[in-house]
N, C-alpha and C positions, 0 to 999 in steps of 0.2 A: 434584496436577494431573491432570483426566482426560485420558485421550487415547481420539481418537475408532478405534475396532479397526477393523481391518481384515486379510486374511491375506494379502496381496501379499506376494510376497519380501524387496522393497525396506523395507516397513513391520515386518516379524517382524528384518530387520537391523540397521534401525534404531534401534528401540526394544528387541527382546531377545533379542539376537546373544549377550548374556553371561550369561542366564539359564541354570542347569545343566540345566533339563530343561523339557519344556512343558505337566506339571501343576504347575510354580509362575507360569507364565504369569498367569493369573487372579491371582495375590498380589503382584508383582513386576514392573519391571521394569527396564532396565540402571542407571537412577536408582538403584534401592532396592541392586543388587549394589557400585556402589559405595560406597552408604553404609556398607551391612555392610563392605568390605573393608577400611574407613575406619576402623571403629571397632574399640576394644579389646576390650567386653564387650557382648552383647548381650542385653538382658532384656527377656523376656512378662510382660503388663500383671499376667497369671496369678499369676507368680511376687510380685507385693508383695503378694497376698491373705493370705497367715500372717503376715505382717509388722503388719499394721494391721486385718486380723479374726480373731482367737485363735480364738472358741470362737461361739456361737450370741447370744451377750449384745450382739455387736458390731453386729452385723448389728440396722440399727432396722426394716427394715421397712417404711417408711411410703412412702405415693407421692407420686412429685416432676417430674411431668409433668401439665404442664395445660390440658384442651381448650379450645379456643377456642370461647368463651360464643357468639358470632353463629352458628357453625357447628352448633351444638349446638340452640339452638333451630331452625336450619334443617331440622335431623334431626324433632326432636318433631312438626315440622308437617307431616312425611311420614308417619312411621311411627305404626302404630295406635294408640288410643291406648284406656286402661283396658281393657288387655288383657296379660297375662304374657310381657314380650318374653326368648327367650332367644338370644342370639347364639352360632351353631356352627358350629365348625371341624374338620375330622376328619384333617387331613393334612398334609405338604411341598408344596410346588411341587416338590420333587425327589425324583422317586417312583426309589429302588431297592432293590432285595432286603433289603441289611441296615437301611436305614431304614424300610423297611413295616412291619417289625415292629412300629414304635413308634405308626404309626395305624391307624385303623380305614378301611376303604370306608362308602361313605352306605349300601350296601344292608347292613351291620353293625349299622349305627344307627339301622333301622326300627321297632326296639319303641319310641324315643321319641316315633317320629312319629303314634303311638296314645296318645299323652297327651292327656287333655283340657283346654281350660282354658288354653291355650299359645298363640301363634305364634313360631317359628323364625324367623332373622332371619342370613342367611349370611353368613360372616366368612371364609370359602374366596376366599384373593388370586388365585390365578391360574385358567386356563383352567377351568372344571368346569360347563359347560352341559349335557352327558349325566347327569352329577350331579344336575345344578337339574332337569331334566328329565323324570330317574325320579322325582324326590319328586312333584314336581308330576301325572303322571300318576297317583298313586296317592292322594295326599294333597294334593287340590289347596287353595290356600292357605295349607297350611301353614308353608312355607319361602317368607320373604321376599327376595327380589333387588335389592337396588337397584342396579339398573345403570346410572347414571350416575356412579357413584362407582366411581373407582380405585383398588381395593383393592390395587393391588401398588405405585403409586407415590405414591397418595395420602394421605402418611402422618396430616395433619391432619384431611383427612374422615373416616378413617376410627374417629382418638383422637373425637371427633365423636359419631360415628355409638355407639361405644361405649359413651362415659358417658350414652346414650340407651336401655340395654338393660339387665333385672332381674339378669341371669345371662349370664358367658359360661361354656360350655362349647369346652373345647381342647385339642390335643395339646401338646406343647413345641416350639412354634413362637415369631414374631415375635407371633400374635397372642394370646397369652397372656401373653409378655412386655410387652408393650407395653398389654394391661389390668390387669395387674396394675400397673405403674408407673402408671398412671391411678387404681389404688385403687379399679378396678371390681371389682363380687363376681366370682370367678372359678373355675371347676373344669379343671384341668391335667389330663388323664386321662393316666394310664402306665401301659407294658405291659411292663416292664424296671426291673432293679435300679438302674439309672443315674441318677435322682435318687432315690433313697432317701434320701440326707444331704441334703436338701433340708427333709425334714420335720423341726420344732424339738419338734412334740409329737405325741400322739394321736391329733388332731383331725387332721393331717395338712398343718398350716399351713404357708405355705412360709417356709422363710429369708429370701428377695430380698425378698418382697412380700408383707407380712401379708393381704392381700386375696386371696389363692389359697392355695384348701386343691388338695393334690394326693388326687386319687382313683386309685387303684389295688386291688390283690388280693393276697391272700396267693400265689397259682395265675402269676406271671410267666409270659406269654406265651399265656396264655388268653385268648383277644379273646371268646368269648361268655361267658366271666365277667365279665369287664369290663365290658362293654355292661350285663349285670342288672345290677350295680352303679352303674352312673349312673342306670339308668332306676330300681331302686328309691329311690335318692337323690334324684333330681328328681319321681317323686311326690309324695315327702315334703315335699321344698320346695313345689310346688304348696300342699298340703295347706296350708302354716304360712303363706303370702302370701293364701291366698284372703279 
């Protein structure tokens, strides 16, 4: 059930007077501490994945989310068309020290914006107009905005908008998850060892979503290696779609 927040006294008493601390506030609340006190054994959804996925054979792959056909051609009839769409992401909504690590800034991802042959199509859910901004000042039309779509709560426009685009390029976000489970073509860029067991082969395909290869470096924690590495990557794609 949600409940609508607020920080009055009477309301944090109400509702999570029995909560232990107030970074499980957001998880939690006097509902959920009874449940736990309630029960005998508590289990993460985490914990039945050895149970029921041994090894990499288990895991199919395939995508089981499906956009909505009316919404979808509402997209085509917006966005350009016979022309190389690539949908891109570079970040969290929750930008902090130990998380940054894992994306890039738009002025990181400038050498793509020197591709020819292309337009960008932004898949960045929350606030990023200084973002949209710089690209456009330098590379104008390059990066497409559609802004009448709700990238942060629009979850259907934007499955939508998605299966309307040649390539997405992404961090390990929702919007990568959520094209790969679409079974769009997708590149997951990483800057960390933390999905390494992700990849089943060489190629660097992922486990969850045979439709995302993960792009990385041998160099963890090199963002301008990274960055050559997608942009000479998506040359090449260029090159093999033209």
């Amino acid at each position: 059930r949600k409940i609508e927040f607020d920080y009055s006294p009477n309301f944090i008493e109400k509702h999570f007077s029995q909560v232990k601390g107030y970074d499980l506030m957001p998880l939690m609340d006097n509902n959920a501490v009874r449940a736990l006190e309630n029960s005998n054994k508590v289990v993460l959804i985490t914990d039945f994945l050895p149970k029921f996925l041994r090894d990499y054979s288990s895991f199919k792959g395939s995508s089981y989310l499906v956009a909505d056909s009316y919404r979808v051609r509402e997209f085509k009839e917006i966005l350009p068309k016979n022309r190389i769409l690539i949908g891109l992401s570079w970040r969290s909504s929750l930008a902090t020290h130990s998380r940054n690590e894992h994306y890039l800034s738009i002025q990181e991802l400038e050498p793509l914006f020197e591709i020819d042959d292309l337009i960008f199509v932004n898949c960045q859910y929350d606030e990023c107009s200084e973002e949209l901004e710089w690209v456009q000042s330098r590379y104008p039309g390059k990066l497409i905005n559609l802004e009448h779509l709700d990238q942060m709560d629009d979850l259907d426009g934007v499955a939508a908008m998605l299966k309307c685009l040649d390539l997405v390029i992404a961090p390990a976000t929702t919007v990568a998850e959520l094209s790969g489970s679409l079974g769009c073509p997708t590149w997951l860029f990483s800057n960390s060892s933390e999905i390494d067991w992700r990849k089943k082969d060489e190629k660097g395909t992922d486990v969850w979503h045979n439709s995302i290869t993960i792009v990385d470096i041998k160099e963890k924690g090199n963002k301008k290696l990274l960055v050559e590495k997608i942009y000479k990557n998506l040359v090449q794609y260029v090159s093999s779609v033209k």
